[in-house]
MIDOKE-907051 format. One line per 8 residues: for each residue x, y, z of N, C-alpha, C, O. Coordinates in nm, 4 decimals. Example, Ala and Ser with C-alpha at 12.3 -4.5 7.8 and 13.67 -1.06 7.14 Angstrom:
1.3190,-0.5690,0.7800,1.2300,-0.4500,0.7800,1.3200,-0.3300,0.7800,1.4236,-0.3319,0.8465 ~ 1.2850,-0.2250,0.7080,1.3670,-0.1060,0.7140,1.2900,0.0030,0.7870,1.3409,0.1138,0.8039
//
This chain:
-2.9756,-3.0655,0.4241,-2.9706,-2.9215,0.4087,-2.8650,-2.8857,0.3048,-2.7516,-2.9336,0.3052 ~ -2.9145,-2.7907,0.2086,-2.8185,-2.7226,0.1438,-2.6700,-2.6535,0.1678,-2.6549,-2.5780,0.2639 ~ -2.5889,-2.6748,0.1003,-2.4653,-2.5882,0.1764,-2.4098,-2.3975,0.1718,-2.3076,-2.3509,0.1217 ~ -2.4906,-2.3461,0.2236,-2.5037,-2.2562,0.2143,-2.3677,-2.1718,0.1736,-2.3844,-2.0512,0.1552 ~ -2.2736,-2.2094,0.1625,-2.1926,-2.1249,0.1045,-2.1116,-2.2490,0.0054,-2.1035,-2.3559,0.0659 ~ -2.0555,-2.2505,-0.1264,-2.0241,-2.3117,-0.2197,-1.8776,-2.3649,-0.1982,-1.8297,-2.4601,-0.2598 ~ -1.7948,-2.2694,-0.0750,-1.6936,-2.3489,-0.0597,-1.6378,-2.4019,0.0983,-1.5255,-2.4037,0.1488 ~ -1.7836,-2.4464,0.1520,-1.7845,-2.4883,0.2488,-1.8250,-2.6459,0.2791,-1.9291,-2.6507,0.2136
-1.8103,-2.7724,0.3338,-1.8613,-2.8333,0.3081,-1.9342,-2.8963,0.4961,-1.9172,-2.8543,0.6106 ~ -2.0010,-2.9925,0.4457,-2.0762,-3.0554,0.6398,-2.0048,-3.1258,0.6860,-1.9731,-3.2329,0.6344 ~ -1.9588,-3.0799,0.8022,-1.8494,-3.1544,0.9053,-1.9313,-3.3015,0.9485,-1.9212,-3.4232,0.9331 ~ -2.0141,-3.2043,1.0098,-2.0938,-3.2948,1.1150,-2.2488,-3.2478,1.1554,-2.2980,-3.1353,1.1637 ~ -2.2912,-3.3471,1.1715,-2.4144,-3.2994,1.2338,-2.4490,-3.3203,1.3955,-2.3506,-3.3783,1.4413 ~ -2.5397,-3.2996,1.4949,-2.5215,-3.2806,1.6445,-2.6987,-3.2349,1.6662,-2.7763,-3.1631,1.6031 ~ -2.7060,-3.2970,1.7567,-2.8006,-3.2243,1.8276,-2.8048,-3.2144,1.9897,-2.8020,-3.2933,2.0841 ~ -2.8156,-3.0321,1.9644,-2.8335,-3.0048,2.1050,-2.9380,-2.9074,2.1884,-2.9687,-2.7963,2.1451
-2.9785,-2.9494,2.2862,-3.0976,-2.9010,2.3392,-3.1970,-2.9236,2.2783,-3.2865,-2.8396,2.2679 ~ -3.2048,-3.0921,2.2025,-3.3189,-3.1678,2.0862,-3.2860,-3.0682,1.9927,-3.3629,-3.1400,1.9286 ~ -3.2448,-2.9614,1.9072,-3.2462,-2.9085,1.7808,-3.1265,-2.9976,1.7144,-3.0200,-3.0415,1.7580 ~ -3.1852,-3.0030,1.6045,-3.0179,-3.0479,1.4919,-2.9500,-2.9801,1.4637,-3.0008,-2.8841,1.4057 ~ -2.8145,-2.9756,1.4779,-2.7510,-2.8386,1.3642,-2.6408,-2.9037,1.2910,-2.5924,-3.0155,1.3087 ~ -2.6199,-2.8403,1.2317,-2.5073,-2.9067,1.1341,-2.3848,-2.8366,1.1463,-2.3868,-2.7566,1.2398 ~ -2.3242,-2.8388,1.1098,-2.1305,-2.7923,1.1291,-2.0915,-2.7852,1.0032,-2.0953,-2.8896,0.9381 ~ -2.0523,-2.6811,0.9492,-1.9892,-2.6123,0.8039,-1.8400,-2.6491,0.8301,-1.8158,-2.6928,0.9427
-1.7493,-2.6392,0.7531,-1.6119,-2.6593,0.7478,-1.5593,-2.6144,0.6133,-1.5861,-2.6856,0.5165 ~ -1.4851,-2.5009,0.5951,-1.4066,-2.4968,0.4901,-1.3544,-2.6119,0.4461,-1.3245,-2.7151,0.5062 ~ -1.3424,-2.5599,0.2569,-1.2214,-2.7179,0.2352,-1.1419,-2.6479,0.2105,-1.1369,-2.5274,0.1857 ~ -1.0374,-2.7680,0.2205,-0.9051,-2.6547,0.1747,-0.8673,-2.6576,0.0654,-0.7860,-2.5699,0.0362 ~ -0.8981,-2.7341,-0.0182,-0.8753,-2.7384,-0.1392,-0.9753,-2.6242,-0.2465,-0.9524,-2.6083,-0.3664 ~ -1.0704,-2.5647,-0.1802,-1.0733,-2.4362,-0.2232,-1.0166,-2.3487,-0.1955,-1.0767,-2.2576,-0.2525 ~ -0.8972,-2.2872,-0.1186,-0.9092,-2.1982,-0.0653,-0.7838,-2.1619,-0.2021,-0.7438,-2.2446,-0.2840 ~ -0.7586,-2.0729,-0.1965,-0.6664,-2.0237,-0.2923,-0.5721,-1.8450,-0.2213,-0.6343,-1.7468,-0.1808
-0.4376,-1.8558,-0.2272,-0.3579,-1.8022,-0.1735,-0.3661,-1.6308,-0.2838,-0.3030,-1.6266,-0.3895 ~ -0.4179,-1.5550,-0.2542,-0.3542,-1.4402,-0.3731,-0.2558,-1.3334,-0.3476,-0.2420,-1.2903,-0.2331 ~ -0.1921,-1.2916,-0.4380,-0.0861,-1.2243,-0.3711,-0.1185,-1.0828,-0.4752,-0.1513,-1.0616,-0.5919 ~ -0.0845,-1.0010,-0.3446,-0.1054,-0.8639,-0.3847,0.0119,-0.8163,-0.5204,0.1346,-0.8238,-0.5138 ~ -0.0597,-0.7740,-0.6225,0.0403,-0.6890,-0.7075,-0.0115,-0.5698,-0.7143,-0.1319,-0.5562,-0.7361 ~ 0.0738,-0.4610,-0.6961,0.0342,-0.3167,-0.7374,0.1220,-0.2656,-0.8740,0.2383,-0.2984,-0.8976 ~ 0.0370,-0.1770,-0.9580,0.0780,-0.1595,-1.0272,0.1046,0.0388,-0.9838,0.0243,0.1299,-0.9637 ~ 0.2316,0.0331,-0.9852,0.2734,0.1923,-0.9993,0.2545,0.2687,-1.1276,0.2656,0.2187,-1.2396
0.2256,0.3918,-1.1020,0.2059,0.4880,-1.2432,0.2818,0.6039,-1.1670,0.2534,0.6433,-1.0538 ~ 0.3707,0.6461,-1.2379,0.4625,0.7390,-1.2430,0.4503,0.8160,-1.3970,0.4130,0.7942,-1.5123 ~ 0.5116,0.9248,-1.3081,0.5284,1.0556,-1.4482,0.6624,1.0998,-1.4267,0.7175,1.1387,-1.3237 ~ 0.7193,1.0818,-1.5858,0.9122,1.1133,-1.5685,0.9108,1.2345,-1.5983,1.0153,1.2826,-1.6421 ~ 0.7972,1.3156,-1.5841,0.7976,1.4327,-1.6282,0.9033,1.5301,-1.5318,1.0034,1.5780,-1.5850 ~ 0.8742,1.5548,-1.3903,0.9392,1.6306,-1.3188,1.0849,1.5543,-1.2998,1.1828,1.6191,-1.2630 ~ 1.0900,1.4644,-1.3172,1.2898,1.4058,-1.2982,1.3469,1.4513,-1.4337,1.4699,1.4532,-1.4391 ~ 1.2705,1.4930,-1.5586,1.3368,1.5476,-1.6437,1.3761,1.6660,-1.7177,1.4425,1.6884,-1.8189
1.2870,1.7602,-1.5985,1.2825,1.8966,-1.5372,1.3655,1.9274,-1.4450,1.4045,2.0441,-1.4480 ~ 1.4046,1.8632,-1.3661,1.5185,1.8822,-1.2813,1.6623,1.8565,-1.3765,1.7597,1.9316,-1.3820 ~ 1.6397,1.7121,-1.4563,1.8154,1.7155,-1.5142,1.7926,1.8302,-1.6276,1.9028,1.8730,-1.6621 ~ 1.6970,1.8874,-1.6895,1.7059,2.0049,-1.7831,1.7661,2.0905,-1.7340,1.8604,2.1380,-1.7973 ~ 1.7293,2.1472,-1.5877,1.7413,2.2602,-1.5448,1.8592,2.2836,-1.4331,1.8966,2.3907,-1.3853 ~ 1.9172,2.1211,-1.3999,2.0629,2.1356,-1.3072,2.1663,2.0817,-1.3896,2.2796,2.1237,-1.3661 ~ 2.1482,1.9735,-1.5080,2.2926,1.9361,-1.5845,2.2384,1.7812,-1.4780,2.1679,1.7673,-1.3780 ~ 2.3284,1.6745,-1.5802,2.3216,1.5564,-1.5756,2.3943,1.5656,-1.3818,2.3138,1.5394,-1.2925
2.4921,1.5904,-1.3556,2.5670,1.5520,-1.2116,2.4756,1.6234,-1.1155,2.4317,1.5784,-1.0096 ~ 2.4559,1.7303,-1.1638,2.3419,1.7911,-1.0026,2.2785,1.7324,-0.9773,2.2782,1.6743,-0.8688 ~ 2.1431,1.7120,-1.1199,2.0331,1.6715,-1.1308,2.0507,1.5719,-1.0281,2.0118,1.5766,-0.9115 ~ 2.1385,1.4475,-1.1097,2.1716,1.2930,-1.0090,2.1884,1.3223,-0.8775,2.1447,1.2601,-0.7807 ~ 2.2612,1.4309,-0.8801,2.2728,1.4126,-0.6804,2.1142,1.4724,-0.5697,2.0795,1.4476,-0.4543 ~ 2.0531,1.5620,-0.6871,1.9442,1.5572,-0.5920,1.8447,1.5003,-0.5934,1.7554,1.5104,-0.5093 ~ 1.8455,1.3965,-0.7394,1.7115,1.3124,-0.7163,1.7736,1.2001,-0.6325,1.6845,1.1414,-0.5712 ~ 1.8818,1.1554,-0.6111,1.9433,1.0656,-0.5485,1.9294,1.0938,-0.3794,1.9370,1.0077,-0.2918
1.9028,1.2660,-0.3575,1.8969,1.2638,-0.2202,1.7542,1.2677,-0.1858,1.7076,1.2087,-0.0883 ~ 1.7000,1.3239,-0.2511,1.5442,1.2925,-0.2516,1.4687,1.1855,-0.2239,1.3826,1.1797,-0.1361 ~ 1.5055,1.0876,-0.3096,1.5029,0.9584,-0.3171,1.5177,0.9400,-0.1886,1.4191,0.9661,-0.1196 ~ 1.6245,0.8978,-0.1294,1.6922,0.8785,0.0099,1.5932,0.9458,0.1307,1.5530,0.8943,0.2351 ~ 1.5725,1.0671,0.0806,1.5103,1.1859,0.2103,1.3379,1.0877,0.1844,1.2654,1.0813,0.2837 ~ 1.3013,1.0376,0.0865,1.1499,0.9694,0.0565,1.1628,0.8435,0.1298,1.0737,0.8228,0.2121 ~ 1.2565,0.7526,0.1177,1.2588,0.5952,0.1414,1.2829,0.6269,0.3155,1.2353,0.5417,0.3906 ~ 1.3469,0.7331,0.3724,1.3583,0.7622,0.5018,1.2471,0.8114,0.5798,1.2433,0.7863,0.7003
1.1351,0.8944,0.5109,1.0515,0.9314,0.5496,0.9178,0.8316,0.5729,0.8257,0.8425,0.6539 ~ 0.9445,0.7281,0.4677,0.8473,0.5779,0.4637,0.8593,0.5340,0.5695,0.7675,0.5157,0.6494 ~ 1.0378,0.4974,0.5950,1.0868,0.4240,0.7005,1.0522,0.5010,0.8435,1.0244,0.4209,0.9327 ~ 1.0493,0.6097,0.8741,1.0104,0.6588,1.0063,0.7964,0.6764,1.0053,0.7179,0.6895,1.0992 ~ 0.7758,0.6688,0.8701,0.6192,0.6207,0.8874,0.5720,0.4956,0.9577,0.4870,0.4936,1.0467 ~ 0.6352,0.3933,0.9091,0.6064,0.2373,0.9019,0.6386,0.2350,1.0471,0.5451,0.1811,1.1063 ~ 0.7664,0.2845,1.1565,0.7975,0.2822,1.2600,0.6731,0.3674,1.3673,0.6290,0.3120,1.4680 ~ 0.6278,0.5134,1.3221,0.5210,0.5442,1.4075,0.3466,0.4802,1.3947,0.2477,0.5126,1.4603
0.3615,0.3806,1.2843,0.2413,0.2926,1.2701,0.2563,0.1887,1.3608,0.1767,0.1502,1.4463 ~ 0.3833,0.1414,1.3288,0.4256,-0.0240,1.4578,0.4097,-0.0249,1.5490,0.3782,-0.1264,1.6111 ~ 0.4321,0.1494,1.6254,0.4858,0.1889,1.7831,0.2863,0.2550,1.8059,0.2344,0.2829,1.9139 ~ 0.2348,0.2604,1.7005,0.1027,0.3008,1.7394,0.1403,0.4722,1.7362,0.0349,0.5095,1.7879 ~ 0.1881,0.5525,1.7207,0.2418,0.6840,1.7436,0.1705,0.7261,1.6420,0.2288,0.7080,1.5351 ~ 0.0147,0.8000,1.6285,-0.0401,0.8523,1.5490,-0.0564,0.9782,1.5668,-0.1571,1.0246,1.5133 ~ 0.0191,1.0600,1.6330,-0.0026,1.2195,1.6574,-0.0015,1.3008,1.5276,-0.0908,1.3556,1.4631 ~ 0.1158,1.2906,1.5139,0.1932,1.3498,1.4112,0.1840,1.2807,1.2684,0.2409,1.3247,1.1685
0.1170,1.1843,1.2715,0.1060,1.1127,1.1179,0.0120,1.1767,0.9948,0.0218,1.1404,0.8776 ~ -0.0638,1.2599,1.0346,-0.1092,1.2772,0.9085,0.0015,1.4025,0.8820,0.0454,1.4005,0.7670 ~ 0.0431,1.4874,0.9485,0.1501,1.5267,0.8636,0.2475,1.5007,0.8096,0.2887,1.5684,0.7155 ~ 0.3086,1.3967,0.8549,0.4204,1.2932,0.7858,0.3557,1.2175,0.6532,0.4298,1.1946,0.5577 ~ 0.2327,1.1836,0.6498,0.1649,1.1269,0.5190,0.1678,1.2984,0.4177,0.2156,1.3008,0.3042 ~ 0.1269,1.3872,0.4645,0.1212,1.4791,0.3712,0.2664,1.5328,0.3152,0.2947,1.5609,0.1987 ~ 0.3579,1.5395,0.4424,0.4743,1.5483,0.3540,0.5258,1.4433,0.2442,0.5798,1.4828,0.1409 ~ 0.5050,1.2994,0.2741,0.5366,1.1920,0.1797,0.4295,1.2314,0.0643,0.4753,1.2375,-0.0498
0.3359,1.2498,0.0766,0.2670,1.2861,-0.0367,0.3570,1.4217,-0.1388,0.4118,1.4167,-0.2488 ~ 0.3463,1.4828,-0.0846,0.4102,1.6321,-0.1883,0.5434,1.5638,-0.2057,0.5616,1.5656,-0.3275 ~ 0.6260,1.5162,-0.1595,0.7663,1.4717,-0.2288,0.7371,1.3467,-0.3301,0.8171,1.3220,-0.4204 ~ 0.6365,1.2807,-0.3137,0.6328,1.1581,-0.3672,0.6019,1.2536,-0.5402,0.6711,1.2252,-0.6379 ~ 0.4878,1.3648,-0.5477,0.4278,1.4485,-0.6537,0.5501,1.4919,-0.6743,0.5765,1.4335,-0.7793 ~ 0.6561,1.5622,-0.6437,0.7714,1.6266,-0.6551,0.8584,1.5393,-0.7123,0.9467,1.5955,-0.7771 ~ 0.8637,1.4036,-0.7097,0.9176,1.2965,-0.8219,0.8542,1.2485,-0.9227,0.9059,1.1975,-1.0221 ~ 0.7500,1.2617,-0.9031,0.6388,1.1891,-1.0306,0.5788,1.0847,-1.0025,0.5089,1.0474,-1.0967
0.5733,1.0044,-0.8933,0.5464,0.9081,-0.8293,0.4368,0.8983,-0.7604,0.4355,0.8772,-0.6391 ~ 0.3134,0.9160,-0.8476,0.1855,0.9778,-0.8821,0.0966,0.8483,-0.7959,-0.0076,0.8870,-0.7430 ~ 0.1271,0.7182,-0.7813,0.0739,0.6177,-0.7252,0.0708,0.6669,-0.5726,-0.0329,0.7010,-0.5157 ~ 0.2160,0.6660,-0.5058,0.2639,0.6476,-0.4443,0.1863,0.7711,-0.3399,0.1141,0.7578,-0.2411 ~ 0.2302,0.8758,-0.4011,0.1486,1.0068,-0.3377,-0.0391,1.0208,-0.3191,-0.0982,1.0646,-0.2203 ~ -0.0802,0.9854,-0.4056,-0.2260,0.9469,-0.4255,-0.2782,0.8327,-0.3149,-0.3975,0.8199,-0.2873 ~ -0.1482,0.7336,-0.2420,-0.2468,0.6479,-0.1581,-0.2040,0.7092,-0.0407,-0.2712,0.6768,0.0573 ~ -0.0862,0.8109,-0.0135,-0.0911,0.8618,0.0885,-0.2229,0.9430,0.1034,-0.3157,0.9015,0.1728
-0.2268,1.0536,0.0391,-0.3556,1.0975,0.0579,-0.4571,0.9972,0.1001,-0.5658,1.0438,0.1342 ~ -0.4414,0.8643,0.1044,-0.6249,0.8045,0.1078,-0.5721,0.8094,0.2427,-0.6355,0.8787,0.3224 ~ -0.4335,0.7292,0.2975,-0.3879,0.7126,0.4277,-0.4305,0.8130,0.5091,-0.4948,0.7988,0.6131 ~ -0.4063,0.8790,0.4772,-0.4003,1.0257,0.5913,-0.5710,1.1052,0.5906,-0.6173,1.1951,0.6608 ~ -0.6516,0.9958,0.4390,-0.8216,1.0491,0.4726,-0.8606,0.9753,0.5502,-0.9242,1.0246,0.6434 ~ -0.8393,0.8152,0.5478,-0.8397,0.7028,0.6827,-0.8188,0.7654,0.8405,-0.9023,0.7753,0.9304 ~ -0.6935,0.7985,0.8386,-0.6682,0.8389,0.9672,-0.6965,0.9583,1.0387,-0.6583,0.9909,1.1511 ~ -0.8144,1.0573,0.9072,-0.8603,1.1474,0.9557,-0.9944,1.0890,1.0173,-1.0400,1.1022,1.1309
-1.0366,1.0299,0.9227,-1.1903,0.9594,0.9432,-1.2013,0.9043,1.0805,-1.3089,0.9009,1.1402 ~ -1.0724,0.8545,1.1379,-1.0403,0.7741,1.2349,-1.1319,0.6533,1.2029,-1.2099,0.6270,1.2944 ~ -1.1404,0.5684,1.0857,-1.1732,0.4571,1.0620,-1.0299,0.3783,1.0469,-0.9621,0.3904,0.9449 ~ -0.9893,0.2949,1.1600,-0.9067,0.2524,1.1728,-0.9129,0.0976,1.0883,-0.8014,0.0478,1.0726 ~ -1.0285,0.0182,1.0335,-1.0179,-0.0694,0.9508,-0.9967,-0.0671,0.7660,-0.9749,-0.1600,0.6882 ~ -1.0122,0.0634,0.7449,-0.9663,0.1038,0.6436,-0.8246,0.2020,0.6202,-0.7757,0.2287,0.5104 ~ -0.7902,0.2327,0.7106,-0.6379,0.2756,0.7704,-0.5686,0.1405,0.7492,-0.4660,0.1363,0.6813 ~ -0.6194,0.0314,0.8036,-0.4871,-0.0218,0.8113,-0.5030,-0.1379,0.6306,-0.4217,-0.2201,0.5883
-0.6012,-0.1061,0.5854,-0.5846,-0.1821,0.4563,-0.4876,-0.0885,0.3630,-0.3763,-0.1204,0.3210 ~ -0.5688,0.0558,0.3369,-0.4371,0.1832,0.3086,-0.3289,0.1220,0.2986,-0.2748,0.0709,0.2006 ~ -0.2685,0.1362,0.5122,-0.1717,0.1711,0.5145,-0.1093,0.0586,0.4486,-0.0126,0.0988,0.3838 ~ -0.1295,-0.0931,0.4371,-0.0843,-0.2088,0.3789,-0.0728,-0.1786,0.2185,0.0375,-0.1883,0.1647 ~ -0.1534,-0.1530,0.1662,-0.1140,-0.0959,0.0326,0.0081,0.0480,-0.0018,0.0916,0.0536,-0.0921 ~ -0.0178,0.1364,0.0911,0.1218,0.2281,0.0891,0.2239,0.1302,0.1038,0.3015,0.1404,0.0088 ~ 0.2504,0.0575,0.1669,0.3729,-0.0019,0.1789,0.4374,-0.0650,0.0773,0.5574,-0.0654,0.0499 ~ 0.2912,-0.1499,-0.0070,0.3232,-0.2127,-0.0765,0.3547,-0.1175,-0.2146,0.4305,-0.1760,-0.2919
0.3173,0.0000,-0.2549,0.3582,0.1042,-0.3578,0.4585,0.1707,-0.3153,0.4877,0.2484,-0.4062 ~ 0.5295,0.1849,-0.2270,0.6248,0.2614,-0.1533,0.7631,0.1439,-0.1775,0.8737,0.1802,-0.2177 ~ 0.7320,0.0189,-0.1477,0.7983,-0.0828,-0.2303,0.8569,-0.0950,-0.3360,0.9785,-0.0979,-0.3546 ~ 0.7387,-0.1060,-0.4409,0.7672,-0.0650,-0.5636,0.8441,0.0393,-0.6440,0.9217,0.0250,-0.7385 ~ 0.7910,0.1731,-0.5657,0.8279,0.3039,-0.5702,0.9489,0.3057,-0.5838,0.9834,0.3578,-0.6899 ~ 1.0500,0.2613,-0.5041,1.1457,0.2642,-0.4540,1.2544,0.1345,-0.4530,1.3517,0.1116,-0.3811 ~ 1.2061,0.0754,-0.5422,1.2537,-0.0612,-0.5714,1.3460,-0.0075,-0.6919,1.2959,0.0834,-0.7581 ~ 1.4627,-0.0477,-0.7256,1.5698,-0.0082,-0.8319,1.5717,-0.0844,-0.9786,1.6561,-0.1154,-1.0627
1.4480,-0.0948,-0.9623,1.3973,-0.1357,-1.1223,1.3727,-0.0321,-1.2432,1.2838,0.0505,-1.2638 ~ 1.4994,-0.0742,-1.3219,1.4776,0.0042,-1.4484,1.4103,-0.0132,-1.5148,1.4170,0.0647,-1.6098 ~ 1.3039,-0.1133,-1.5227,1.1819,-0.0990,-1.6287,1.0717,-0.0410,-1.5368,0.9577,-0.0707,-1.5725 ~ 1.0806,0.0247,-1.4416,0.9518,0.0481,-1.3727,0.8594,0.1459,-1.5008,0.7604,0.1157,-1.5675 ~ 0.9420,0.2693,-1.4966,0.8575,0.3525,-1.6032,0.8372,0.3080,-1.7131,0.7830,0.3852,-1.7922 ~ 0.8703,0.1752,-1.7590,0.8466,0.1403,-1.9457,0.6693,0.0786,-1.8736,0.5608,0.0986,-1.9282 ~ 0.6937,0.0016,-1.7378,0.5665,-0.0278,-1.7130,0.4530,0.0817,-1.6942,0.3460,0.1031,-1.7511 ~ 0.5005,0.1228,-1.6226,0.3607,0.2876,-1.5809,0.3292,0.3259,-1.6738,0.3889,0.3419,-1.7802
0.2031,0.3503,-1.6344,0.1689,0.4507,-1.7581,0.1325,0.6066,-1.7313,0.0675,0.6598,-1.6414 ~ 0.1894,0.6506,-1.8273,0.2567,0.8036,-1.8211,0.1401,0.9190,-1.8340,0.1707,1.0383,-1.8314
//
């Protein structure tokens, strides 16, 4: 018999109740490990609307608290996902969404929205792929890399 899938190969063969059957087995030497990269797209547009319009020291202190008030608001997301606590989550996704737009962090806000269309849908197997990708842009997001914006595209 043919091997019906290309990276499977025949263990064994058996017969039971007089039928033959055969036994598939992954190899492992196909299997191949991939690792998620997301690519963030941000707009420096509104962080350079704020230092226009407060002066270099304001500006810094409130995108700095912002920042802080965003990476805190992730952090009490990720905690009512763990604990199962979905009452209140799609409004916590919509607020992370409008602050995430309120920095320029156009990725970041855009998969909340899918999050919070998941968890309206109450399709909980596409919720939790979402929510695995928010995390992983919320990561990024918020990761203190100065080339992030030379990467995004604007």
């Amino acid at each position: 018999m043919k091997c019906p899938q290309p990276f499977l190969q025949q263990a064994k063969r058996k017969v039971v109740a007089g039928v033959k059957q055969e036994v598939w087995a992954m190899q492992a030497d196909n299997v191949v490990m991939l690792r998620q990269r997301e690519r963030v797209h941000q707009d420096a547009e509104p962080i350079a609307t704020i230092y226009r319009n407060l002066g270099t020291t304001s500006a810094e202190q409130v995108v700095t608290r912002a920042l802080a008030e965003l990476a805190l608001t992730m952090a009490g997301l990720a905690n009512q996902v763990r604990s199962h606590e979905l009452s209140d989550l799609s409004r916590q996704l919509r607020r992370l969404q409008r602050m995430s737009e309120n920095l320029g962090m156009i990725s970041l806000g855009l998969v909340a929205a899918d999050a919070r269309a998941c968890l309206e849908s109450a399709d909980s197997t596409s919720f939790a792929a979402v929510w695995a990708r928010l995390m992983r842009i919320a990561e990024r997001s918020l990761a203190p890399d100065k080339d992030l914006l030379d990467q995004s595209r604007l």
